[in-house]
C-alpha positions as CSV (number, residue, x, y, z in Angstrom):
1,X,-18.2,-23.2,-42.2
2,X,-18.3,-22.6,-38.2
3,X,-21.7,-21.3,-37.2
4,X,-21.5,-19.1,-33.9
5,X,-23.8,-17.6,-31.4
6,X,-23.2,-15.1,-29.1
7,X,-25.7,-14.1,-26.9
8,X,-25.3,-10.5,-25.6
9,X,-24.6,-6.9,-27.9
10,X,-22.7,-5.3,-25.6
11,X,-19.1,-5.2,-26.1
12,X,-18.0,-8.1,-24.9
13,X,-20.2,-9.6,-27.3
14,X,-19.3,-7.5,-30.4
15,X,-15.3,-7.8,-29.5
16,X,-16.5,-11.4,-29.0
17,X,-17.6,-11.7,-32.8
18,X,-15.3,-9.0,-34.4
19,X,-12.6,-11.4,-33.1
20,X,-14.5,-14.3,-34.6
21,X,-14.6,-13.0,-38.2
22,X,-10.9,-11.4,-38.0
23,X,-9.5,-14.9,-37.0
24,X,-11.4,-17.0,-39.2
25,X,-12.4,-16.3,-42.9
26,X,-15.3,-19.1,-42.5
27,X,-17.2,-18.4,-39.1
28,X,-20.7,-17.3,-39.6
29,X,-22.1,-15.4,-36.5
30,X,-25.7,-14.6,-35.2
31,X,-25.3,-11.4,-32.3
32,X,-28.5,-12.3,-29.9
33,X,-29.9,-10.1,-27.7
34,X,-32.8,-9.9,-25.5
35,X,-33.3,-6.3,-26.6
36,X,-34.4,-5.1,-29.7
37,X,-31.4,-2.4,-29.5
38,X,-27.7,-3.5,-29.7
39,X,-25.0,-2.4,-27.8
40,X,-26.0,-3.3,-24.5
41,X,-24.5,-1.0,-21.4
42,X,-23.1,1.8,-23.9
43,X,-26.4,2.6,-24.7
44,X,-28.2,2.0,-21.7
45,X,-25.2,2.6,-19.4
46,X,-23.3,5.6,-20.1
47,X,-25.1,8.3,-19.1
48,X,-26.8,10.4,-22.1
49,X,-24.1,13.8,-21.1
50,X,-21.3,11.6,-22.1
51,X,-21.5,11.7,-26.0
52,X,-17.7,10.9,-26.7
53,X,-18.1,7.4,-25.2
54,X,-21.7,6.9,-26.5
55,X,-20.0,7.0,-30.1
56,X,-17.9,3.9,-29.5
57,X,-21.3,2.8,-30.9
58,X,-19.9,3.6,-34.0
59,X,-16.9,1.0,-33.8
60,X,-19.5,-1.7,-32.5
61,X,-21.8,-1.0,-35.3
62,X,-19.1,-1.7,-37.5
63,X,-19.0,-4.9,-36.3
64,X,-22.6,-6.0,-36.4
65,X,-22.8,-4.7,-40.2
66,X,-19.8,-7.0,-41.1
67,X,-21.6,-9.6,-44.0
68,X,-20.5,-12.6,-41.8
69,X,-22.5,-10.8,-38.5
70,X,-25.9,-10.9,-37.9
71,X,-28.2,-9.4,-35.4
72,X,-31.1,-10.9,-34.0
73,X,-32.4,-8.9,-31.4
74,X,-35.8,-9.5,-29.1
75,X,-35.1,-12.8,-28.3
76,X,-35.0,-14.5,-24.8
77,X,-32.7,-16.8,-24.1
78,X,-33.7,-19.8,-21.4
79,X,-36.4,-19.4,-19.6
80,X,-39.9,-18.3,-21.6
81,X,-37.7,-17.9,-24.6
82,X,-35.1,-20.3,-26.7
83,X,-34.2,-22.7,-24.4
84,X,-29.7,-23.4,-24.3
85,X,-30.4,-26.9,-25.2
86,X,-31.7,-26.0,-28.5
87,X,-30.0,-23.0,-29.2
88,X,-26.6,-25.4,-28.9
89,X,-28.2,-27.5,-31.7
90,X,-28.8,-24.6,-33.8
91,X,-25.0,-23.4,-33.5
92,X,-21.7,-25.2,-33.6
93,X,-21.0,-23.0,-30.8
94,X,-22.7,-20.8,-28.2
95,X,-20.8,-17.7,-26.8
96,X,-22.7,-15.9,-23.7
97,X,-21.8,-12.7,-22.8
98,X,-24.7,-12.0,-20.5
99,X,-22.5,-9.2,-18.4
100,X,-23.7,-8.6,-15.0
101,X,-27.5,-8.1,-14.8
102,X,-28.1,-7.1,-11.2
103,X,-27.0,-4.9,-8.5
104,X,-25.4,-5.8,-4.8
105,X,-27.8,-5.0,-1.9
106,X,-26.3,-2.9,1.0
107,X,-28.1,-5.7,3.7
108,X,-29.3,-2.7,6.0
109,X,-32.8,-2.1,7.6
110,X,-34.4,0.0,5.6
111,X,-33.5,-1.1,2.0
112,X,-36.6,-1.8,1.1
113,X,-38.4,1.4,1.6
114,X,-40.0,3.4,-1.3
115,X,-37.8,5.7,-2.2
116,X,-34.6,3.3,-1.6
117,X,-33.6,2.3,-5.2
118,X,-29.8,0.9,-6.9
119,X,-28.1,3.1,-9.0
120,X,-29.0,1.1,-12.0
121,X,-32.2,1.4,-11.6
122,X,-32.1,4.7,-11.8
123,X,-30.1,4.8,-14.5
124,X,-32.4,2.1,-16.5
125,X,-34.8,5.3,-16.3
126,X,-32.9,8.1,-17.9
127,X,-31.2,6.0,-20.3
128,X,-35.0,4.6,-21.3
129,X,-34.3,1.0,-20.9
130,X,-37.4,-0.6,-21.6
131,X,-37.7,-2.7,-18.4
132,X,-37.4,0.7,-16.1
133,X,-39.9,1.2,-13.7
134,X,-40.8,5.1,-13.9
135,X,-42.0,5.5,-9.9
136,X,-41.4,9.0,-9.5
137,X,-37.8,8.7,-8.6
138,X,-37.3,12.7,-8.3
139,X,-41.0,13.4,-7.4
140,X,-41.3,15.6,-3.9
141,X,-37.2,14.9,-3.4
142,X,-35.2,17.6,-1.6
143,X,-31.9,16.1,-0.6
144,X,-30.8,12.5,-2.2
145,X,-27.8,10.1,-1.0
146,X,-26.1,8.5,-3.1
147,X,-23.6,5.6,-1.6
148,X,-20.7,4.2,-3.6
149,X,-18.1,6.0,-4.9
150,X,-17.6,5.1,-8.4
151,X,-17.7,6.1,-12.0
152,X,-21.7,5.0,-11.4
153,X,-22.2,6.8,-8.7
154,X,-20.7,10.1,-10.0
155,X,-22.9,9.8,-12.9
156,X,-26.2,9.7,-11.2
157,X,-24.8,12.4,-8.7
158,X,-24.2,14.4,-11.8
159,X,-27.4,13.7,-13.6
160,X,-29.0,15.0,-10.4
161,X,-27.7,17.9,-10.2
162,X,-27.8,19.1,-13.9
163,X,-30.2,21.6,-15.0
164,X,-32.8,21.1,-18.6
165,X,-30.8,23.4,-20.7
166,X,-28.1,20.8,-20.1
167,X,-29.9,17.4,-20.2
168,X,-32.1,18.8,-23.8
169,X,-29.5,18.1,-26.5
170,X,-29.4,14.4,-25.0
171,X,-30.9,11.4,-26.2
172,X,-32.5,11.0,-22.5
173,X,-36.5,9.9,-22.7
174,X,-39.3,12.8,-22.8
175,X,-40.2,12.0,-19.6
176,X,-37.4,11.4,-17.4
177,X,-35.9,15.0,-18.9
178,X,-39.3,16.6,-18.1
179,X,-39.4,14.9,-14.4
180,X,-35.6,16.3,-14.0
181,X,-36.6,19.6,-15.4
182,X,-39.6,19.9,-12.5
183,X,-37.1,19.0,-9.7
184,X,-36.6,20.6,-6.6
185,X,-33.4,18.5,-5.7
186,X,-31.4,20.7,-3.8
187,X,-28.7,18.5,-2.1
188,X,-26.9,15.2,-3.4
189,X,-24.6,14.0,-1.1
190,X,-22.2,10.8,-2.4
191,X,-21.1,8.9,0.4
192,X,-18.0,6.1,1.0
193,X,-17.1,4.2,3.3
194,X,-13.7,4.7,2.8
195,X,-11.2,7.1,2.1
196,X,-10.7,9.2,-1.4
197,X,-7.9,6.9,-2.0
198,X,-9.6,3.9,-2.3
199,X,-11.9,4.9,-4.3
200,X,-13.3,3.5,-7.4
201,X,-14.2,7.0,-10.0
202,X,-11.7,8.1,-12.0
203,X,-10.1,11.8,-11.9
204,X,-12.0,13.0,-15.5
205,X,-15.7,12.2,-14.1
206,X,-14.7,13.4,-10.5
207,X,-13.9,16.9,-12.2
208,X,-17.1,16.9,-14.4
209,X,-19.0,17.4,-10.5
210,X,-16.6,20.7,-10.1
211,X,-17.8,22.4,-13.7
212,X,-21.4,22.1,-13.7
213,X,-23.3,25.0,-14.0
214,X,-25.9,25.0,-11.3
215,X,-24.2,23.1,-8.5
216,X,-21.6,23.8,-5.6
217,X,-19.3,20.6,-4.9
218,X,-18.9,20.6,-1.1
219,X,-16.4,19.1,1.4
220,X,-15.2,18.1,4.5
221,X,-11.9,18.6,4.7
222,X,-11.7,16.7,8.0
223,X,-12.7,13.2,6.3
224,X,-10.0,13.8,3.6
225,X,-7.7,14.1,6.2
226,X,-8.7,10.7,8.0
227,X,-7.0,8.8,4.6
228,X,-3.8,7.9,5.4
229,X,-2.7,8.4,1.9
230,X,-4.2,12.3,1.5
231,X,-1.3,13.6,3.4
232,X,1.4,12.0,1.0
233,X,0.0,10.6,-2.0
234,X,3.4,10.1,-4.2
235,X,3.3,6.5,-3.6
236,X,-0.4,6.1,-4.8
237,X,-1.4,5.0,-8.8
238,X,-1.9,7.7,-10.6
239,X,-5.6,7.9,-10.7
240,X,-5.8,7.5,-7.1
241,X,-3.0,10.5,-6.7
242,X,-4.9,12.5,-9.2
243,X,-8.0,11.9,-7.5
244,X,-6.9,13.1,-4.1
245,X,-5.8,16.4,-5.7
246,X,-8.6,17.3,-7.4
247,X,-10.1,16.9,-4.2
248,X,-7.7,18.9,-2.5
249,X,-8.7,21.5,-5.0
250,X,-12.3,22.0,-3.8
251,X,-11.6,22.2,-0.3
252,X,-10.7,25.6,-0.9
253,X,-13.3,26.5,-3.4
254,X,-16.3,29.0,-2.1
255,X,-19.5,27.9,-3.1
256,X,-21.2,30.2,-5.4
257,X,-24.5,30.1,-4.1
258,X,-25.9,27.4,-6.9
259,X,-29.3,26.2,-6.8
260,X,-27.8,22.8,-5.8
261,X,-25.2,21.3,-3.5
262,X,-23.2,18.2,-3.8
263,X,-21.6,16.8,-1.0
264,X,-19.0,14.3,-1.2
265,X,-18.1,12.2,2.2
266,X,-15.9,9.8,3.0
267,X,-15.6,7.3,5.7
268,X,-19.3,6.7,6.5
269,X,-20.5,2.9,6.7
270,X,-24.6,3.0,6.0
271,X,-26.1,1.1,8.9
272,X,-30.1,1.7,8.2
273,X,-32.2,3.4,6.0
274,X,-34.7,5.6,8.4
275,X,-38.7,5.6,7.5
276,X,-40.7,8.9,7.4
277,X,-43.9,9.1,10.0
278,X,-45.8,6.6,7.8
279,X,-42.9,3.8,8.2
280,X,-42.9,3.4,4.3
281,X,-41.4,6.0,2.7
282,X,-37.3,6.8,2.8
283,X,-36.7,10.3,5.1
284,X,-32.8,9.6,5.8
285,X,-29.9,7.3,6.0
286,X,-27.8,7.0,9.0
287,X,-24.5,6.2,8.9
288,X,-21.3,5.1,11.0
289,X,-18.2,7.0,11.3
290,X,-15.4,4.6,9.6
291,X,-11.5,5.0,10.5
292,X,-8.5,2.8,8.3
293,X,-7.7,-0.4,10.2
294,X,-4.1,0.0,8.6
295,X,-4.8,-3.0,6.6
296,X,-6.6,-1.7,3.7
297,X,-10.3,-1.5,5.0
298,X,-11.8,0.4,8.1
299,X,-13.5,-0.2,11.3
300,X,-16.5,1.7,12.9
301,X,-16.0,4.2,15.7
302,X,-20.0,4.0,16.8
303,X,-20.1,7.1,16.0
304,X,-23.3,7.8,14.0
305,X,-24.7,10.6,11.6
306,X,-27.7,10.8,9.7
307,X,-28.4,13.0,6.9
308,X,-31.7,13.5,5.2
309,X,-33.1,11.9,2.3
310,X,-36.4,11.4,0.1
311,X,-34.1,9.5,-2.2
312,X,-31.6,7.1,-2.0
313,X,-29.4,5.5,-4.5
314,X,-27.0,2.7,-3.6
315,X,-24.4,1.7,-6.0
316,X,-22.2,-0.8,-4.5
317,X,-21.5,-2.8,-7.4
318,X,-22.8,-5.7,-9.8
319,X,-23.9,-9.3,-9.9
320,X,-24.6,-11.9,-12.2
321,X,-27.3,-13.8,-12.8
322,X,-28.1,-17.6,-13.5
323,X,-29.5,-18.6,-16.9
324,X,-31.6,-21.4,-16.6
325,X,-30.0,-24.4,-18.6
326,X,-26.5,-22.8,-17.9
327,X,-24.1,-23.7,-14.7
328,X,-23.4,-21.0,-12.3
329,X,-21.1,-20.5,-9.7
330,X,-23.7,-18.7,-7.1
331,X,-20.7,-17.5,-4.8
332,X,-18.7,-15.4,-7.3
333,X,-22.2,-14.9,-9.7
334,X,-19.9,-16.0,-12.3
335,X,-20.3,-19.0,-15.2
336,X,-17.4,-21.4,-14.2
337,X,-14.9,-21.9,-17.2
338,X,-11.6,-22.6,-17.9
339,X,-9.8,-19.8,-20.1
340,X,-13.9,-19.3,-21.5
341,X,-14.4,-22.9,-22.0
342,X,-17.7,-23.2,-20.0
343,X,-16.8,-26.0,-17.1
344,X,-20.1,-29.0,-16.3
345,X,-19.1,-30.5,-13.2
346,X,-15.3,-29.7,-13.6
347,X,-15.3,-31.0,-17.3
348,X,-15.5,-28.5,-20.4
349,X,-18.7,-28.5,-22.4
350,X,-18.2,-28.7,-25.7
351,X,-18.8,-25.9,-27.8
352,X,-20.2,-23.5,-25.1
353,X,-18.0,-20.6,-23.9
354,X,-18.2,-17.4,-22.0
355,X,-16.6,-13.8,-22.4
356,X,-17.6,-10.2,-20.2
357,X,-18.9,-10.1,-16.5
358,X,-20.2,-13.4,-16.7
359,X,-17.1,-14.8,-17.3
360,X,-14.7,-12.8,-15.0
361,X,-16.6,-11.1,-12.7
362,X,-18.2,-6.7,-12.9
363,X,-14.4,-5.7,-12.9
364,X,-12.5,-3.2,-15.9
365,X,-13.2,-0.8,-18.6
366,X,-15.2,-1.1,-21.3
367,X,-11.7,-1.7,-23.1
368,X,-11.3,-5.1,-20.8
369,X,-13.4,-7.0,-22.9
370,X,-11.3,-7.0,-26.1
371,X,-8.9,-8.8,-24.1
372,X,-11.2,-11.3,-22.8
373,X,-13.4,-11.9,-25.5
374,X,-9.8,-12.3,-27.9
375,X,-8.9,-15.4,-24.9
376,X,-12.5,-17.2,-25.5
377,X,-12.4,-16.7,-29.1
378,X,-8.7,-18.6,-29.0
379,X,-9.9,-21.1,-26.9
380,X,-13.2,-21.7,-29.2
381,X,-11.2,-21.9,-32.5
382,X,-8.7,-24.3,-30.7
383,X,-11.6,-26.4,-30.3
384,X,-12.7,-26.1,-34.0
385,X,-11.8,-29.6,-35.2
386,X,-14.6,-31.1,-32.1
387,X,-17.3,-28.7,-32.3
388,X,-18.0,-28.7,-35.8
389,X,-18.4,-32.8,-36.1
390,X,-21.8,-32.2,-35.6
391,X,-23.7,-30.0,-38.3
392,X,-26.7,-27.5,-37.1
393,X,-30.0,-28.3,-38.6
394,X,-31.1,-25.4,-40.9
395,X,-31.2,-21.3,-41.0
396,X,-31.8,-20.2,-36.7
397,X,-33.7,-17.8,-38.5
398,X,-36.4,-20.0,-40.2
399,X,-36.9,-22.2,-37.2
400,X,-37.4,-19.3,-35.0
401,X,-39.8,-18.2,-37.0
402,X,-41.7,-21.4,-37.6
403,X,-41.6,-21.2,-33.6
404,X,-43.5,-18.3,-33.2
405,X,-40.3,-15.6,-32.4
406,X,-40.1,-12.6,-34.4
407,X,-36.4,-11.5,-34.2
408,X,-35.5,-8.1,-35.0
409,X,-33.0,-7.8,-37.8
410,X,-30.6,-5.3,-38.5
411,X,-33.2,-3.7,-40.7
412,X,-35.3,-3.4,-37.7
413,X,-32.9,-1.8,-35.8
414,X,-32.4,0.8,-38.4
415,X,-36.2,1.7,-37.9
416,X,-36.0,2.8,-34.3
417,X,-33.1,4.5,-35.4
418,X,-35.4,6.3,-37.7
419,X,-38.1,6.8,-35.4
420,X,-35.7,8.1,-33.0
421,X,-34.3,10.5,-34.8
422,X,-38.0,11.4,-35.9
423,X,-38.8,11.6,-32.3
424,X,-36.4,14.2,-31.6
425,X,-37.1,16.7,-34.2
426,X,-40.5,16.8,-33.6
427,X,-39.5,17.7,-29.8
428,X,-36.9,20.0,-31.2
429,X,-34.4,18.8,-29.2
430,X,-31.4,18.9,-30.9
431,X,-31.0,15.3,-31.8
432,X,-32.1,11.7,-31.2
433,X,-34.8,11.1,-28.0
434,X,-35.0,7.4,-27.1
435,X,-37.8,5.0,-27.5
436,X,-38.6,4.1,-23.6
437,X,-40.6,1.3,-23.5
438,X,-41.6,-2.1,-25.7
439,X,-44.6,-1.4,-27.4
440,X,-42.9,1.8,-29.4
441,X,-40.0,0.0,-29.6
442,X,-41.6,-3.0,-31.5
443,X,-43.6,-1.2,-33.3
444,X,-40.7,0.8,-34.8
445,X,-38.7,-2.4,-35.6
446,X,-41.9,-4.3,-37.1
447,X,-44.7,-2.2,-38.1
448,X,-47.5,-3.4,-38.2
449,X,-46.9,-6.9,-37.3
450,X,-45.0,-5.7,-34.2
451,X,-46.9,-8.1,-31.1
């Protein structure tokens, strides 16, 4: 019997053990995750408007009920929690699939001002992750930029600008729904630095800005014209080609005279975040005109523009994170490996693979990591006949346990499903309301014995 742990529920981890029972009728595998909540970034990811990809929650609970699958959530991993070195002895083989924990700074003056936040961050709060920092976000906000111009950055620019009535039937927190109910956001501008066709959204959560209810989607149709491609864009993918004419579309729209206006731009580089009269709170961002070099990026004219702001969002992309006890390649925040096989100094560790973002890098669909997690899972049951010389000692489960951790089981996980559910008939909301932080969380999964 081949004992596996992977460490991460999201679904490079589930894909990573669904694969692992489909391919061998022996392997035994134990789903960790720091949360007490499976399913990593589809439920604190997708934004709490898109239900049809929330229920792939469905297909990846499938997987974690399997009888050869079991979750252990709550439990750290390296540093103040299981240390690798012992969770290797507990396990003929470690899987990580720690995704991509952190965000990419912009590098700008400014950055650090209140009121200056990532995307995921924001998100983190309206998708009730229990590490989210609730610090007003939406508080005394008029006009908010958002900069980036992907599928992230048209769903906080859409969260923004949707009204209660909307936002109610969602599993979004109490509190961020109230806080987005009481705002006075007018104006969300989402700003690139280059050109509709390079851009990184995708043509079905483009559109969704251009049917909301309570905003105007704005234009300039001068930037669009400044992208070389916007003029003939037959020899373009198709997503980028469809993207370009759905744009097209709304430069000929009139505004309707919504309660809130959202501006996309193009071809503006952020050079500094500007400070109010106190010098600490966020009042605008300026920005540098960009043109297309003819190479693929853009150059700046020195041609600057600011546009207000008591909020901004940047959302430039992701980065791993070291685990302690893991190696780490700093410059691509990736875990170095060879097809998975985690590489020590150029040689493969035994037993110890990778799978996700931490193994390739924040790049694909949440469909990507079937593929990837499918290569580790060859590699690691190619390796079968070296990892499993050595047996584990005992049930993870009972030294855990005997260590002081209290795991939250499957059963546990059912119980803040209940409480969730609980949570949002008694706010008549028309469905489940998330849990937001650790202590109901805990208590939901454990009872009275929750710490």
């Amino acid at each position: 019997m081949l004992r596996v742990a992977v460490v991460g529920s999201g679904p490079s981890g589930v894909y990573t053990a669904q694969n692992l029972v489909q391919l061998d009728p022996e392997v035994h595998v134990d789903v960790i995750d720091r949360l007490p909540c499976p399913y990593g970034l589809v439920r604190y990811g997708v934004a709490p408007d898109h239900e049809k990809i929330k229920s792939l929650q469905n297909n990846l609970r499938a997987v974690l009920e399997h009888d050869r699958v079991r979750f252990l959530g709550g439990l750290d991993i390296g540093s103040g929690g299981v240390p690798v070195e012992r969770l290797r002895e507990l396990y003929h083989a470690v899987v990580y699939c720690l995704g991509a924990a952190t965000d990419r700074r912009l590098g700008i003056p400014g950055e650090d001002l209140k009121g200056s936040w990532s995307a995921t961050q924001f998100v983190s709060w309206y998708s009730a992750h229990p590490d989210a920092v609730d610090d007003g976000f939406v508080r005394d906000v008029r006009s908010a930029v958002v900069i980036g111009v992907g599928n992230v950055a048209v769903d906080v620019t859409r969260i923004l600008a949707r009204g209660a009535v909307e936002l109610s039937p969602t599993d979004m927190p109490q509190a961020a729904l109230t806080a987005l109910a009481a705002s006075q956001v007018t104006d969300i501008h989402m700003v690139g630095r280059r050109g509709p066709s390079q851009a990184r959204f995708t043509t079905k959560e483009l559109r969704e800005l251009g049917g909301l209810p309570e905003a105007d989607v704005l234009l300039n149709a001068g930037e669009l014209g400044l992208d070389p491609a916007y003029g003939d864009p037959s020899a373009l993918p198709a997503v980028q080609r469809r993207n370009i004419e759905a744009l097209r579309g709304w430069t000929d729209h009139q505004p309707r005279g919504a309660a809130r206006r959202i501006h996309a731009r193009f071809f503006l580089r952020p050079v500094e975040l500007l400070a109010d009269p106190s010098g600490t709170q966020v009042a605008g961002v300026r920005f540098e005109r960009t043109v297309p070099d003819g190479h693929g990026g853009v150059s700046g004219t020195g041609e600057c523009e600011e546009i207000e702001a008591q909020l901004v969002l940047r959302s430039v992309g992701y980065r791993g994170v070291p685990l302690e006890g893991l190696p780490f390649d700093a410059a691509r925040g990736t875990v170095p490996h060879r097809a998975g096989r985690v590489l020590r100094e150029d040689a493969v560790a035994p037993g110890e693979y990778v799978a996700g973002w931490i193994k390739r890098g924040p790049t694909g669909v949440i469909g990507t990591n079937r593929s990837c997690a499918k290569e580790t899972v060859t590699s690691l049951l190619e390796d079968a006949s070296v990892i499993v010389r050595t047996e584990p000692g005992g049930d993870p489960i009972t030294w855990l346990r005997a260590e002081g951790f209290s795991p939250v089981e499957w059963s546990g996980w059912e119980s803040i499903e209940r409480a969730e559910a609980a949570l949002g008939a008694s706010l008549d909301r028309g469905g489940v309301v998330k849990l937001p932080d650790w202590r109901s969380l805990m208590t939901a999964a454990h009872g009275d014995k929750a710490r």
